[in-house]
C-alpha positions, 0 to 999 in steps of 0.5 A: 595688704594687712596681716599673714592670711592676706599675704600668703592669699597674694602670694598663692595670687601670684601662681608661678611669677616671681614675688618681690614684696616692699616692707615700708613704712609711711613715716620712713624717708628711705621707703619713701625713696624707693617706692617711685622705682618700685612701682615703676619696676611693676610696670616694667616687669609684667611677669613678675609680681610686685607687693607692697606691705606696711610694716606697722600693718602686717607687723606679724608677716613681717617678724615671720620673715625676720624683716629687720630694717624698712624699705627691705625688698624680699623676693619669693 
């Protein structure tokens, strides 16, 4: 997902589930860490929606949101 009019388009996707979204980045340790039980929790959770956005590629979507830190999961 790149950029503020991509995620809001995924989250409208979502309808009525409840979003977690993962801000990431590729040269993060810690995000990478995460991103096998995040991916298994999308499958785990079908009635949930699961995201994935790279902070360094949706850089405005995630200084909107005050994203401070990587690997932050943030729920909608």
């Amino acid at each position: 997902m790149v950029g503020k009019y991509a995620f809001q388009e995924a989250l409208n996707s979502a309808g009525e589930k409840l979003v977690v979204v993962d801000f990431s980045a590729m040269w993060c340790g810690p995000c990478k860490t995460i991103k096998p039980f995040f991916h298994s929790f999308s499958d785990k959770y079908s009635n949930m929606a699961f995201l994935e956005a790279d902070v360094d590629d949706c850089w405005d979507v995630a200084s909107e949101l005050e994203v401070k830190m990587h690997a932050n999961l943030p729920v909608f």
